[in-house]
VEXDREN-282408 format. One record per residue (C-alpha): x, y, z; residue number from 0; residue in one letter. Coordinates in Angstrom, 3 decimals. Example, Ala and Ser with C-alpha at 12.3 -4.5 7.8 and 13.67 -1.06 7.14 Angstrom:
// residues 2
<site><px>12.300</px><py>-4.500</py><pz>7.800</pz><seq>0</seq><type>A</type></site>
<site><px>13.670</px><py>-1.060</py><pz>7.140</pz><seq>1</seq><type>S</type></site>
***
This chain:
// residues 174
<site><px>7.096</px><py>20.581</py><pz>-32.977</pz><seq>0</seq><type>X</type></site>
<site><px>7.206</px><py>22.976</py><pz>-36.199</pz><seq>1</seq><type>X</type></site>
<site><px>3.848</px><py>24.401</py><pz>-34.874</pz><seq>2</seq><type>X</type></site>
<site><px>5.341</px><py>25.636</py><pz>-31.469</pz><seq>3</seq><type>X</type></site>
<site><px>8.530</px><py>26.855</py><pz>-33.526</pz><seq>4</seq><type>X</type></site>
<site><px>6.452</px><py>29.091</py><pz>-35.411</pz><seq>5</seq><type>X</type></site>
<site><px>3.845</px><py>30.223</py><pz>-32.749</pz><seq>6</seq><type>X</type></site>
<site><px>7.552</px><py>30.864</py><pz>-30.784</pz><seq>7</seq><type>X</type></site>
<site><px>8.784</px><py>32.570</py><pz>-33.441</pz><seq>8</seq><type>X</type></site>
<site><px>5.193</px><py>34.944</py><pz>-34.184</pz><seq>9</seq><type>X</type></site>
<site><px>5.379</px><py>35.576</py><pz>-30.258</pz><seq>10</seq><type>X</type></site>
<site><px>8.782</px><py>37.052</py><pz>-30.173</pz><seq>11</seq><type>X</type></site>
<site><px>8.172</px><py>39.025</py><pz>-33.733</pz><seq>12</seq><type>X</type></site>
<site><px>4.938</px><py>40.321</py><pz>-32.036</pz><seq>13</seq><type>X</type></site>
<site><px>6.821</px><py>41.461</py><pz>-28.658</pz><seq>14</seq><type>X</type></site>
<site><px>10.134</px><py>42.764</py><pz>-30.725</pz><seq>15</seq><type>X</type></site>
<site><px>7.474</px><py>44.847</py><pz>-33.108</pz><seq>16</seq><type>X</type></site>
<site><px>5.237</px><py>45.854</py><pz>-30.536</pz><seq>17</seq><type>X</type></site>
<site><px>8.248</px><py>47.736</py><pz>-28.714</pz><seq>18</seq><type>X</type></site>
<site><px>9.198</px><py>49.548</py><pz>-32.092</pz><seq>19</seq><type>X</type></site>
<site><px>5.281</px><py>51.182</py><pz>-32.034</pz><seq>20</seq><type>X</type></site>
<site><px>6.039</px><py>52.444</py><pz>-28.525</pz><seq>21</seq><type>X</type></site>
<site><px>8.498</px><py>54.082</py><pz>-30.530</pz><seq>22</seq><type>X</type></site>
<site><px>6.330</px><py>55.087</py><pz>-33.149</pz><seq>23</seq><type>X</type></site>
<site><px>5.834</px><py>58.399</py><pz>-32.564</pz><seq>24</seq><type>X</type></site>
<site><px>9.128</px><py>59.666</py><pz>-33.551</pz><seq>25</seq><type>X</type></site>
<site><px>9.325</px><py>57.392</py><pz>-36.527</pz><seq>26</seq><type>X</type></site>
<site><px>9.611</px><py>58.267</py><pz>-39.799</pz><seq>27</seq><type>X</type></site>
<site><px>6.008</px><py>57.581</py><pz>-41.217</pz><seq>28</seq><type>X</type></site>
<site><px>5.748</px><py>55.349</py><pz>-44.624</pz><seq>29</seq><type>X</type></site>
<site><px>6.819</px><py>57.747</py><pz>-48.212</pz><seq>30</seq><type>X</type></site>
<site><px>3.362</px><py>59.294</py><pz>-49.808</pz><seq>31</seq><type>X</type></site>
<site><px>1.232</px><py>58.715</py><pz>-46.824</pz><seq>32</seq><type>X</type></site>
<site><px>-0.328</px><py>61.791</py><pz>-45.402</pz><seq>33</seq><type>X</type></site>
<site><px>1.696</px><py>61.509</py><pz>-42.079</pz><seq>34</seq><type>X</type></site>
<site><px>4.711</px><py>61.504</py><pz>-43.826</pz><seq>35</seq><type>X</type></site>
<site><px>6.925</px><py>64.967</py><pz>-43.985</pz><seq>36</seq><type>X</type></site>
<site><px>10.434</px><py>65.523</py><pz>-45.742</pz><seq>37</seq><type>X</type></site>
<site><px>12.294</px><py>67.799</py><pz>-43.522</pz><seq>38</seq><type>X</type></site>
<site><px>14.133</px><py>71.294</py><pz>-45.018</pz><seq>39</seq><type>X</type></site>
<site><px>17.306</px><py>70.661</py><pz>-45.978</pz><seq>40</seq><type>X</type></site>
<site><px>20.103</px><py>73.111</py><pz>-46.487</pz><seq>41</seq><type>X</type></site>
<site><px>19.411</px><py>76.301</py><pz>-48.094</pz><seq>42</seq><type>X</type></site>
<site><px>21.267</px><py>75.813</py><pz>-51.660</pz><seq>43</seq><type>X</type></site>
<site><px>21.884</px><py>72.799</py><pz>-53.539</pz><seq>44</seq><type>X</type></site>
<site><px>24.180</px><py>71.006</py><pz>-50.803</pz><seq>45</seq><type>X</type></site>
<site><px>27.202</px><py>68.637</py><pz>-51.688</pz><seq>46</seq><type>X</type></site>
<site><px>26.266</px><py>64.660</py><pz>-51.508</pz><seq>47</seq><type>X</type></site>
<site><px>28.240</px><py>64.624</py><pz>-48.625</pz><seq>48</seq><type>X</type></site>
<site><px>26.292</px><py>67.972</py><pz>-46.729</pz><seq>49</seq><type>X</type></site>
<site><px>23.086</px><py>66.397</py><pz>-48.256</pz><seq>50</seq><type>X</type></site>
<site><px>23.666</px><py>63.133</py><pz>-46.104</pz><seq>51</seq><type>X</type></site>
<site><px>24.918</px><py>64.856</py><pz>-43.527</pz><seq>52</seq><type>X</type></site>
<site><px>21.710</px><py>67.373</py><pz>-43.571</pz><seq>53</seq><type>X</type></site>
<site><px>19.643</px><py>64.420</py><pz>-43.964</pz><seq>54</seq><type>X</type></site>
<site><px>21.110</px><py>62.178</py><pz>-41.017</pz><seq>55</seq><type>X</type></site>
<site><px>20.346</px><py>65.946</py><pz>-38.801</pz><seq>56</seq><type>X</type></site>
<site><px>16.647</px><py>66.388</py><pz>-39.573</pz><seq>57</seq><type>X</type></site>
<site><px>13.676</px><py>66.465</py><pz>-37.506</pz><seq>58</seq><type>X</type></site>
<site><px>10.970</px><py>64.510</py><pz>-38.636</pz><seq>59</seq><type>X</type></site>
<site><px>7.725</px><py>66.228</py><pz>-38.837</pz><seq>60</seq><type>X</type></site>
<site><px>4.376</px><py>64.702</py><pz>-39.511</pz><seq>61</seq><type>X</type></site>
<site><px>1.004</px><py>66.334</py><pz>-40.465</pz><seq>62</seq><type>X</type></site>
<site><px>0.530</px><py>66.997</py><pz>-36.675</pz><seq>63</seq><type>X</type></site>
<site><px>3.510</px><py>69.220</py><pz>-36.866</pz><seq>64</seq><type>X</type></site>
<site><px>1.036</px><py>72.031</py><pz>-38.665</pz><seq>65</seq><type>X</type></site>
<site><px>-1.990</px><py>71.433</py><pz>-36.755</pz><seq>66</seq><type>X</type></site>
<site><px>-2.040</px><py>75.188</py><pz>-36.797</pz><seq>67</seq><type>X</type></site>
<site><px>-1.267</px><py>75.104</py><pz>-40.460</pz><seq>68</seq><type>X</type></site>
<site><px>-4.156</px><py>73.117</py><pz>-40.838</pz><seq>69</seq><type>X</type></site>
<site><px>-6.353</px><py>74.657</py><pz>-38.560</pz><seq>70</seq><type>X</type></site>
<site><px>-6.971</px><py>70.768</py><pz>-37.359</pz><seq>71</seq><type>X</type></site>
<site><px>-9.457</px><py>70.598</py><pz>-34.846</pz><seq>72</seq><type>X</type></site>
<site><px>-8.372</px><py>68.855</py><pz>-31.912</pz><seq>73</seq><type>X</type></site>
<site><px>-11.598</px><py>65.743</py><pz>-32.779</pz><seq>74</seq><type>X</type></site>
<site><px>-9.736</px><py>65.360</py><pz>-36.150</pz><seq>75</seq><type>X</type></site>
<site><px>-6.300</px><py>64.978</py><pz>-34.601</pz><seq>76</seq><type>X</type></site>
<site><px>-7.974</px><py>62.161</py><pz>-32.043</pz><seq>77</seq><type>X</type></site>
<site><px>-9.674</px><py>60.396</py><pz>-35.456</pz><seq>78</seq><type>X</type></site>
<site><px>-6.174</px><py>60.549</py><pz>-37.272</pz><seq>79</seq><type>X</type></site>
<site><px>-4.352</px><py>59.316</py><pz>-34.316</pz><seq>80</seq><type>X</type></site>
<site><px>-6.591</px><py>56.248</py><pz>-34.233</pz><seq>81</seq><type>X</type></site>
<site><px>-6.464</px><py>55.566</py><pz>-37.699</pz><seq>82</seq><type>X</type></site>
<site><px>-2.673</px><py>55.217</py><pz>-37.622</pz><seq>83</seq><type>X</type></site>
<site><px>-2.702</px><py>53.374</py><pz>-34.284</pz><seq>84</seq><type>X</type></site>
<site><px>-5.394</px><py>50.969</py><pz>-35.548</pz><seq>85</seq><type>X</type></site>
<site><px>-2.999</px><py>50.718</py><pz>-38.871</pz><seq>86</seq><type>X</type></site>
<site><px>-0.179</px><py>50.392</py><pz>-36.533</pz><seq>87</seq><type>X</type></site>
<site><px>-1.478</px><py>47.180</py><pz>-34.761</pz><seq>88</seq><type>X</type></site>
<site><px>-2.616</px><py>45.467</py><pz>-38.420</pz><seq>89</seq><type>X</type></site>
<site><px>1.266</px><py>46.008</py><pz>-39.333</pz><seq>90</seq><type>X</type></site>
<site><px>2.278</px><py>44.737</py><pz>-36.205</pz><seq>91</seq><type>X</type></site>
<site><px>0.252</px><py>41.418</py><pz>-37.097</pz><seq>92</seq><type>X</type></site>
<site><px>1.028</px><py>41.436</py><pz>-40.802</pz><seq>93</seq><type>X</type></site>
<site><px>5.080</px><py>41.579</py><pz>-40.158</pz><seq>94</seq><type>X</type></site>
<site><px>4.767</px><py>39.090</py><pz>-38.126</pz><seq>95</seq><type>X</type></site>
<site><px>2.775</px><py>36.873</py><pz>-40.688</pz><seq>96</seq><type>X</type></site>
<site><px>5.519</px><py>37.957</py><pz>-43.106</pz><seq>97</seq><type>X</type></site>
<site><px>7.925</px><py>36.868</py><pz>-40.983</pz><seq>98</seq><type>X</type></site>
<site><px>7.213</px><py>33.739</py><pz>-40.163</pz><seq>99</seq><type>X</type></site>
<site><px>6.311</px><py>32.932</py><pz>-43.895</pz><seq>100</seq><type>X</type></site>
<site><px>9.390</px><py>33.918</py><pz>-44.757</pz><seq>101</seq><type>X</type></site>
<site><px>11.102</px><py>31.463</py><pz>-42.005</pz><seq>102</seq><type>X</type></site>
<site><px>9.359</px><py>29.005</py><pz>-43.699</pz><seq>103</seq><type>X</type></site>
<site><px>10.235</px><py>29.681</py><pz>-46.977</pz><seq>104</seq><type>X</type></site>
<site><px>13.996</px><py>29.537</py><pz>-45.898</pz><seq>105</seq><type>X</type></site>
<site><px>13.298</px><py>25.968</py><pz>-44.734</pz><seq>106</seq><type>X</type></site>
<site><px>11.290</px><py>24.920</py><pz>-47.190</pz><seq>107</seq><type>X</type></site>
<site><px>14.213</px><py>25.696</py><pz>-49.934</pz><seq>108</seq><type>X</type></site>
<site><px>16.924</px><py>24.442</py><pz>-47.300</pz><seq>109</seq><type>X</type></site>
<site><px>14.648</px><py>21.112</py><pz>-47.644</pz><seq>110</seq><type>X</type></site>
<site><px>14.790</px><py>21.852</py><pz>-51.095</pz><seq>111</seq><type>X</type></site>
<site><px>11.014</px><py>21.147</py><pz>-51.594</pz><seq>112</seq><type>X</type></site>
<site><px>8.716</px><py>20.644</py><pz>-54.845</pz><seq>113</seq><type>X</type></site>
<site><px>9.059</px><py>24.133</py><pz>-57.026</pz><seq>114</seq><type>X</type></site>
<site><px>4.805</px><py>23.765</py><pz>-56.434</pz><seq>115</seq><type>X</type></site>
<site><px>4.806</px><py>24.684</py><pz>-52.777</pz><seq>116</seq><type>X</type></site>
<site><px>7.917</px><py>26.907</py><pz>-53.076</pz><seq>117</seq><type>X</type></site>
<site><px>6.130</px><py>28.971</py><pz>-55.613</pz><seq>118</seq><type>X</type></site>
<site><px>2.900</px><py>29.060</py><pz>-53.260</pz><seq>119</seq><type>X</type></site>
<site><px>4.475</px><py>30.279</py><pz>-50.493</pz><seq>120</seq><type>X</type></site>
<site><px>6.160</px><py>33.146</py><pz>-52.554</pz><seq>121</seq><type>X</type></site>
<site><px>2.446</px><py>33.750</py><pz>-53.449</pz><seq>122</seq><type>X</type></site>
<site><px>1.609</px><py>33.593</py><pz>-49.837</pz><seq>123</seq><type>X</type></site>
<site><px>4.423</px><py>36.648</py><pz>-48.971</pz><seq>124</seq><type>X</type></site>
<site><px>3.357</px><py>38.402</py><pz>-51.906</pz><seq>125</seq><type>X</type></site>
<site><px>-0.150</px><py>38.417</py><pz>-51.216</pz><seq>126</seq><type>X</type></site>
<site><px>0.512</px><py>39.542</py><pz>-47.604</pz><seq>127</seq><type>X</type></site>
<site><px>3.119</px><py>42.371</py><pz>-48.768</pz><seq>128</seq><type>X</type></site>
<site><px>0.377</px><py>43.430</py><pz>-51.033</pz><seq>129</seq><type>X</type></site>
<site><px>-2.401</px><py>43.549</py><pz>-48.006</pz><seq>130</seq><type>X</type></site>
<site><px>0.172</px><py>45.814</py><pz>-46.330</pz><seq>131</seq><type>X</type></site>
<site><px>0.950</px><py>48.001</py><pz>-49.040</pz><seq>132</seq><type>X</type></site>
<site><px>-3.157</px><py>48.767</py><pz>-49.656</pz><seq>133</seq><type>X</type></site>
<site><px>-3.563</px><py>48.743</py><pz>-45.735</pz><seq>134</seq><type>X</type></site>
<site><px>-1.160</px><py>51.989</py><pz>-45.753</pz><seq>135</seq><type>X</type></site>
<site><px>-3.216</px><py>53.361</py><pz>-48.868</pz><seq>136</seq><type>X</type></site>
<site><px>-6.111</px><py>52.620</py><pz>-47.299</pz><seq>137</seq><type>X</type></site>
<site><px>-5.473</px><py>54.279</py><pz>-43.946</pz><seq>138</seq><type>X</type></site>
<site><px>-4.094</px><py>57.179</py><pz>-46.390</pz><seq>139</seq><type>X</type></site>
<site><px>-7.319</px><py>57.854</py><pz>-47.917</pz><seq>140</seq><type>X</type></site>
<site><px>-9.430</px><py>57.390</py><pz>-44.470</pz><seq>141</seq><type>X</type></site>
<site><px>-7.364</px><py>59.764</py><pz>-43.350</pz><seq>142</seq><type>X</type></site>
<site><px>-7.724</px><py>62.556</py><pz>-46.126</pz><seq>143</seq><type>X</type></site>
<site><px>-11.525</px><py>61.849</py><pz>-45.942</pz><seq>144</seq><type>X</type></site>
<site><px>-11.030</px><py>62.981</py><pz>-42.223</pz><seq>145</seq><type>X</type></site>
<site><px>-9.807</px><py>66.306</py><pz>-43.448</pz><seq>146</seq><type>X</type></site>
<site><px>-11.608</px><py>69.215</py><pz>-44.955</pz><seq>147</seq><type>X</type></site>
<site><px>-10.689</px><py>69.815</py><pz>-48.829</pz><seq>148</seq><type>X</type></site>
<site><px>-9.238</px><py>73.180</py><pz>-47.836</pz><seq>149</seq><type>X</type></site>
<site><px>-6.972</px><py>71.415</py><pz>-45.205</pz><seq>150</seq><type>X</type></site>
<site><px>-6.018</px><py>68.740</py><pz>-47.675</pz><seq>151</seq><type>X</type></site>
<site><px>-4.986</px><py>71.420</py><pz>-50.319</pz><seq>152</seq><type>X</type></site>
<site><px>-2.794</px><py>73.241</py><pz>-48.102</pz><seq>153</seq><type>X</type></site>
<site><px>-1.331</px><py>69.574</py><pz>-46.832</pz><seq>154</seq><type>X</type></site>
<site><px>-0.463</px><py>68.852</py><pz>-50.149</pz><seq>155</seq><type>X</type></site>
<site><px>1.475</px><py>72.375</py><pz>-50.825</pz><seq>156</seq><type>X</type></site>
<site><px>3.203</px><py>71.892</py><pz>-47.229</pz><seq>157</seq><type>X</type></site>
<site><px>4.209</px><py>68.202</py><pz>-48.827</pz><seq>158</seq><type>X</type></site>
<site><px>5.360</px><py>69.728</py><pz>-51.490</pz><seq>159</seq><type>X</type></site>
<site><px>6.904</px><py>72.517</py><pz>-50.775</pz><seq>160</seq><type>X</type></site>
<site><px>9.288</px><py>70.284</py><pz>-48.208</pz><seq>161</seq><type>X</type></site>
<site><px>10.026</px><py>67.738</py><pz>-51.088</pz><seq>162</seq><type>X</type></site>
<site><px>10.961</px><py>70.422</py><pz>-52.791</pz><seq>163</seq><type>X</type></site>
<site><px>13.388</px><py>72.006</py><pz>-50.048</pz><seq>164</seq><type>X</type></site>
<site><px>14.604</px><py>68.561</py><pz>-49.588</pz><seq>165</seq><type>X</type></site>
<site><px>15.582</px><py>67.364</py><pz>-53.008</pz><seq>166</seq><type>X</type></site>
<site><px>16.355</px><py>70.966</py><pz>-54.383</pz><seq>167</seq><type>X</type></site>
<site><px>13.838</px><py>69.930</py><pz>-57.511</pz><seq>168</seq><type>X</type></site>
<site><px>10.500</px><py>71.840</py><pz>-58.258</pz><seq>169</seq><type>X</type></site>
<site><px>7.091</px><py>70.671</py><pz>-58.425</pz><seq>170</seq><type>X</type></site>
<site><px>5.878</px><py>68.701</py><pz>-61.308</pz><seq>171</seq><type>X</type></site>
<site><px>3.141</px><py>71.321</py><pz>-63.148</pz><seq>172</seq><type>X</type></site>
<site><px>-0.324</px><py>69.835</py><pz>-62.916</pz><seq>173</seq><type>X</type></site>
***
């Protein structure tokens, strides 16, 4: 009976995450991966209030939002687009993992079980946060190997440069 609780339970995760990657594309990507983008924020040091206010207005942009920046050809769009979609299904499977370790885990200390498997499922979920964490590394670097060093230099001044707008700090001096 557990068994069909948790195959029940990884079905619906699947379907309910699978709908948020149909949504995907207006997402805001992960922090420090290529795809992600700070939008501008206002132009002087904003109030906490106008900063959340600014924040809960802006347009996400992603590293497809300056193709023409770039100069991305449209072959290295298609090969980043399949990177993140093929990163996008491994998350999919991963959360669900997660969640359903995490299901157990609640039972497992409702049961109040032996410390011994308690602590290897937390070992379990760590190990699979981990895999998720280097999977979005991982797709990071494919992804910058997909780009030409010029293209990744200006990327990385775009990146910058928006941080910067956002937060209203400067650059750290390499």
């Amino acid at each position: 009976m557990g068994r069909k609780l948790m195959m029940a339970v990884l079905v619906v995760g699947a379907v309910v995450l699978l709908a948020g990657v149909l949504n995907a594309q207006t997402a805001k990507p992960a922090a420090g991966s290529p795809t992600a983008k700070p939008a501008v924020s206002a132009e002087t040091a904003p109030s906490t209030a106008e900063a959340t206010q600014a924040q809960q207005r802006r347009v996400v942009k992603t590293i497809f939002s300056y193709k023409k920046d770039l100069a991305m050809t449209d072959q290295q769009e298609k090969d980043i687009k399949d990177l993140l979609t093929a990163l996008q299904k491994d998350m999919i499977e991963k959360r669900a993992k997660l969640n359903v370790i995490e299901i157990e885990l609640r039972q497992m200390l409702a049961d109040r079980a032996e410390l011994k498997q308690v602590k290897a499922k937390l070992d379990e979920s760590a190990a699979l946060q981990a895999a998720m964490r280097y999977a979005d590394v991982e797709t990071s670097r494919k992804i910058e190997g997909v780009m030409t060093a010029e293209q990744l230099k200006k990327w990385r001044e775009i990146q910058a440069k928006e941080r910067q707008a956002l937060t209203g700090t400067k650059p750290a001096a390499n």
